[in-house]
C-alpha positions as a printed NumPy array, in Angstrom:
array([[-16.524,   6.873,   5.869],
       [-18.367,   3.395,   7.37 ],
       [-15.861,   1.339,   9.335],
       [-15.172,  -2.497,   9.691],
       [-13.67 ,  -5.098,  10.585],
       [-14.028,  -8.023,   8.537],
       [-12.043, -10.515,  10.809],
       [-13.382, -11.566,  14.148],
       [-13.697, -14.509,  16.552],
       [-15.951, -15.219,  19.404],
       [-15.436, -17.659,  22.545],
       [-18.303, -19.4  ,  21.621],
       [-16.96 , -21.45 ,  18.807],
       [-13.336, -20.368,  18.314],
       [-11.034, -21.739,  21.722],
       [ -8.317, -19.343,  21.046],
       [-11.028, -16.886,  21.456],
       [-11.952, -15.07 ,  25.051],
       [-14.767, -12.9  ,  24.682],
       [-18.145, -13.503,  23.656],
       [-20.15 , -12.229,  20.666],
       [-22.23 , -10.017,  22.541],
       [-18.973,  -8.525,  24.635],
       [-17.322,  -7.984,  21.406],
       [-20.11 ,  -5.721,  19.94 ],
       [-20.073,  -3.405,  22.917],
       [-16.086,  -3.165,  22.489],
       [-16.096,  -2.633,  18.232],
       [-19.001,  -0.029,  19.072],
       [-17.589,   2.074,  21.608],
       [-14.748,   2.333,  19.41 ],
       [-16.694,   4.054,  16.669],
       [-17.081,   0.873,  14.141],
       [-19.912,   0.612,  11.768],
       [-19.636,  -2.85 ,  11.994],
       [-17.825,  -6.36 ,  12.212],
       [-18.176,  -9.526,  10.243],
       [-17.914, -12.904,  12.71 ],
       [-15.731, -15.478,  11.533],
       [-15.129, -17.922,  13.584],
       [-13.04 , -21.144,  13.631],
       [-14.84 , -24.149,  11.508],
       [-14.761, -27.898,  12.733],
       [-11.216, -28.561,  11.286],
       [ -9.596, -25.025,  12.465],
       [ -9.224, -24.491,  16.011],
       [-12.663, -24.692,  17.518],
       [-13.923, -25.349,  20.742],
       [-17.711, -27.061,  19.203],
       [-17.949, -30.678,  20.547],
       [-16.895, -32.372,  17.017],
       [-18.778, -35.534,  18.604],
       [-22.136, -34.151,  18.168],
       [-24.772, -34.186,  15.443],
       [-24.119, -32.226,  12.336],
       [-27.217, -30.08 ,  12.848],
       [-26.592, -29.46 ,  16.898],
       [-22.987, -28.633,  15.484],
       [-23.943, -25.934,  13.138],
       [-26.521, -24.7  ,  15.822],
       [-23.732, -24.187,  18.284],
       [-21.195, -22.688,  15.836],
       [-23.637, -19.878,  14.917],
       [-24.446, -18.843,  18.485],
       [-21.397, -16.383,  18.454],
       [-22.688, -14.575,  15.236],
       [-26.267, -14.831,  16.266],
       [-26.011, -13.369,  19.859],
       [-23.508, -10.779,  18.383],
       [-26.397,  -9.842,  15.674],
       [-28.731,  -9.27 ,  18.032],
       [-26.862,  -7.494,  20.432],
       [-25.845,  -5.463,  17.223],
       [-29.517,  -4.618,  16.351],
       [-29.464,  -3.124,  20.419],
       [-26.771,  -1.182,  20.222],
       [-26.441,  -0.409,  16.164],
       [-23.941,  -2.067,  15.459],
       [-24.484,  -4.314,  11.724],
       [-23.015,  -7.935,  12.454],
       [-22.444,  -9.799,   9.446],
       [-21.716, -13.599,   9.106],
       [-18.475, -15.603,   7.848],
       [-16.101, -18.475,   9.143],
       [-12.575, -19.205,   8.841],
       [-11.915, -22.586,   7.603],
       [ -8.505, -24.62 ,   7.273],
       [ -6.525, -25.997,   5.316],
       [ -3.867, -27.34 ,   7.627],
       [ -2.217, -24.435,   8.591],
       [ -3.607, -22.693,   5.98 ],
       [ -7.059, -20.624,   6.65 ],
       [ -9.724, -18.962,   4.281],
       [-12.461, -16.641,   5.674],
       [-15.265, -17.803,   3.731],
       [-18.758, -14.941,   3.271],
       [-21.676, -15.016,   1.674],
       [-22.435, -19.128,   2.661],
       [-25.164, -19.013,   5.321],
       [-25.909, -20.824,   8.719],
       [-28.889, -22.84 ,   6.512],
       [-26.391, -23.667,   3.176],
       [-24.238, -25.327,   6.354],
       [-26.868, -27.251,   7.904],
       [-27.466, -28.435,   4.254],
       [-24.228, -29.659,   3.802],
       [-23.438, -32.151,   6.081],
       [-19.722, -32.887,   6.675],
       [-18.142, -29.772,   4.72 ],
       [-15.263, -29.995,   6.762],
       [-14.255, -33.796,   5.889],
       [-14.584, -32.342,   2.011],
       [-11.028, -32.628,  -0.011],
       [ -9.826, -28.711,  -0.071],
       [-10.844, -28.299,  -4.051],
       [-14.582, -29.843,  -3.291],
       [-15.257, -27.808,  -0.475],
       [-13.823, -24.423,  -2.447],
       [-15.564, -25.178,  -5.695],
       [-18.638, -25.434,  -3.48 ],
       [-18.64 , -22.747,  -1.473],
       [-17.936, -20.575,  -5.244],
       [-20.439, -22.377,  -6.98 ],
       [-22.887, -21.461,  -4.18 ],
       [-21.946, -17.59 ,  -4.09 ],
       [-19.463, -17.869,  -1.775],
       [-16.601, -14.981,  -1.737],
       [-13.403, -16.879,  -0.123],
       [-10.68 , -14.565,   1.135],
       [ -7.273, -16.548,   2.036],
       [ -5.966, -14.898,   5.358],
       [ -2.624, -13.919,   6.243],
       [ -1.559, -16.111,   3.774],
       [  2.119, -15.834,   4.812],
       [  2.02 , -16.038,   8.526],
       [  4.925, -18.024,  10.222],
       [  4.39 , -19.051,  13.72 ],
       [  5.621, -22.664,  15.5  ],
       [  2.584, -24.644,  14.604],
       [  2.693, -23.618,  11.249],
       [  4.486, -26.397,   9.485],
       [  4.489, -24.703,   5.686],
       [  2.825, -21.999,   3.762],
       [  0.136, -22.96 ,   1.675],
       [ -0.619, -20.899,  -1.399],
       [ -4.129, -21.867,  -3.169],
       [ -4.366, -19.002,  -6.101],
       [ -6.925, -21.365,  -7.878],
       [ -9.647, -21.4  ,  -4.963],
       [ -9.381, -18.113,  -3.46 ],
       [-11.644, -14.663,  -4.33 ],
       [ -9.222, -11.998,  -2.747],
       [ -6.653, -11.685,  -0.46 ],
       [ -6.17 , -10.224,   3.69 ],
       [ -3.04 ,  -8.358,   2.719],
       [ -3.522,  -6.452,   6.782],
       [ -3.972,  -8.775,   9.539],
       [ -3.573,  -6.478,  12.468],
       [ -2.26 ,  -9.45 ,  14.797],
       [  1.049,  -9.124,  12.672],
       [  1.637,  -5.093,  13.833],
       [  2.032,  -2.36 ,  11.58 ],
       [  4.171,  -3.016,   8.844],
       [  4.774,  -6.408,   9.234],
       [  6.939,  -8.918,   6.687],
       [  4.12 , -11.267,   6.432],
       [  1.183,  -8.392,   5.602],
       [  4.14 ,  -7.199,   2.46 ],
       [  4.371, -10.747,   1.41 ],
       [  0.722, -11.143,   1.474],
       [  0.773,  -7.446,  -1.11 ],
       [  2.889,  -9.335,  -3.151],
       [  0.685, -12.408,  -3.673],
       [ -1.848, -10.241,  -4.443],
       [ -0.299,  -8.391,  -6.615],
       [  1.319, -11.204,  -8.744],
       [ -2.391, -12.491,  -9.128],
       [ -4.143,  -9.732,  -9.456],
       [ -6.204, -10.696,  -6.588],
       [ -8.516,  -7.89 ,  -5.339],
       [ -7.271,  -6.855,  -1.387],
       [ -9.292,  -6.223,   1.962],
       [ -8.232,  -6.497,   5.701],
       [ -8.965,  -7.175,   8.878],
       [ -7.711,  -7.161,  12.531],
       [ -8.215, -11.187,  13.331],
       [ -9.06 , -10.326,  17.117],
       [ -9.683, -12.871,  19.588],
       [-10.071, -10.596,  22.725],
       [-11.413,  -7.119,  23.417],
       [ -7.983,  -6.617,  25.914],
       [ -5.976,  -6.532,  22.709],
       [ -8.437,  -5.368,  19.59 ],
       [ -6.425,  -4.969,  16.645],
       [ -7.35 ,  -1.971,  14.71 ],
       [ -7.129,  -3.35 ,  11.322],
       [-10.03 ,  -3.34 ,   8.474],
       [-12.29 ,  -1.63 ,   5.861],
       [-13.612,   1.39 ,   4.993],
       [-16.376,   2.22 ,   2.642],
       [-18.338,   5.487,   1.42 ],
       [-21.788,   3.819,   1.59 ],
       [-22.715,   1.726,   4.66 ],
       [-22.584,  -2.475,   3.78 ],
       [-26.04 ,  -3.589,   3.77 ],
       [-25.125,  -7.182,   3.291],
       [-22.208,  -9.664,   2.315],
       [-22.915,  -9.421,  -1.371],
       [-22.15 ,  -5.521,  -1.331],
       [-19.249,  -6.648,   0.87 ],
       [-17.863,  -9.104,  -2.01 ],
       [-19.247,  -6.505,  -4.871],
       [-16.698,  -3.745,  -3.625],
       [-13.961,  -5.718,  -2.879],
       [-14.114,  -6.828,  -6.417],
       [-14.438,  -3.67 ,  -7.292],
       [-11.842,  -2.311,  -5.44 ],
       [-14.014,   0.223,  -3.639],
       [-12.936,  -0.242,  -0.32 ],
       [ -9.954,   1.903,   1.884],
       [ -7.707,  -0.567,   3.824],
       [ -6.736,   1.124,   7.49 ],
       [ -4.225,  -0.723,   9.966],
       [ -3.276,   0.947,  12.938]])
């Protein structure tokens, strides 16, 4: 079996983050991953990007994580694929399958009402996966459920722990949907790597696969 992580942030564009792309390759491949998909923090999540800048000089910087990870990934073989997590408020969606040039082509995705910006990123191909969807933490003011503009569900976020309230609440969404389910461990820091993802039969040779088998339901969830 091919193992991933689908959830993963980078110090270069996400501030709660404190490891770099590259640093976070070597750590996900020692530990026997396949690979890891970078999704960092967007303009209106919790990002560290200069919001002051140019669009393009924006994007530019918001992609070194991913791109430095890639290539470190093509070094060491490790497959790095590319994603972001963009909010809602306190509510965040991993968004796949949009790439660094469909961003630079739409300026100001961020400022977009929530039900533009999803229709968009679907229209476009994009697979949008709302994570831990029932989280409760102090900054969190409400939960914010958006069954018409989401693709799947993160039913394991390994931050939580094992067995955690929010992940079964999450199941349950899911399940009342029908929503297809994937996972992933949300880490921020290669001193506490949360061993949460995917696991697949056939290697991922790109996000389309990615959204193909989650839609399919051909993918193992593993939490740990």
């Amino acid at each position: 079996m091919y193992r991933y992580d689908t959830h993963v942030h980078t110090s270069l564009a996400s501030a709660c983050a404190r490891n770099t792309g590259i640093e976070m390759v070597r750590a996900y491949k020692e530990k026997g991953y396949t690979g890891i998909f970078i999704t960092d923090h967007f303009f209106n999540g919790n990002t560290c990007i200069d919001t002051t800048l140019p669009w393009k000089d924006k994007i530019e910087q918001f992609c070194k994580g991913y791109e430095d990870a890639y290539i470190e990934g093509q070094k060491v073989g490790l497959d790095v694929f590319f994603g972001f997590e963009y909010a809602v408020g306190a509510a965040d969606f991993l968004v796949y399958n949009i790439d660094k040039q469909w961003l630079m082509e739409h300026e100001d995705i961020d400022k977009y009402s929530p039900v533009n910006a999803f229709r968009l990123f679907r229209d476009s191909g994009g697979f949008v996966v709302h994570a831990h969807p029932f989280r409760q933490r102090d900054y969190i003011s409400h939960i914010k459920l958006c069954p018409d503009w989401v693709d799947a569900v993160e039913i394991y976020n390994g931050s939580h722990g094992v067995d955690s309230v929010f992940d079964e609440r999450a199941k349950w969404y899911a399940n009342s949907y029908g929503f297809p389910v994937t996972a992933g461990s949300d880490t921020h820091s290669v001193a506490a790597m949360y061993h949460t993802g995917i696991m697949t039969s056939e290697k991922i040779i790109n996000i389309s696969e990615y959204k193909k088998l989650v839609q399919e339901s051909k993918i193992m969830l593993f939490s740990e």
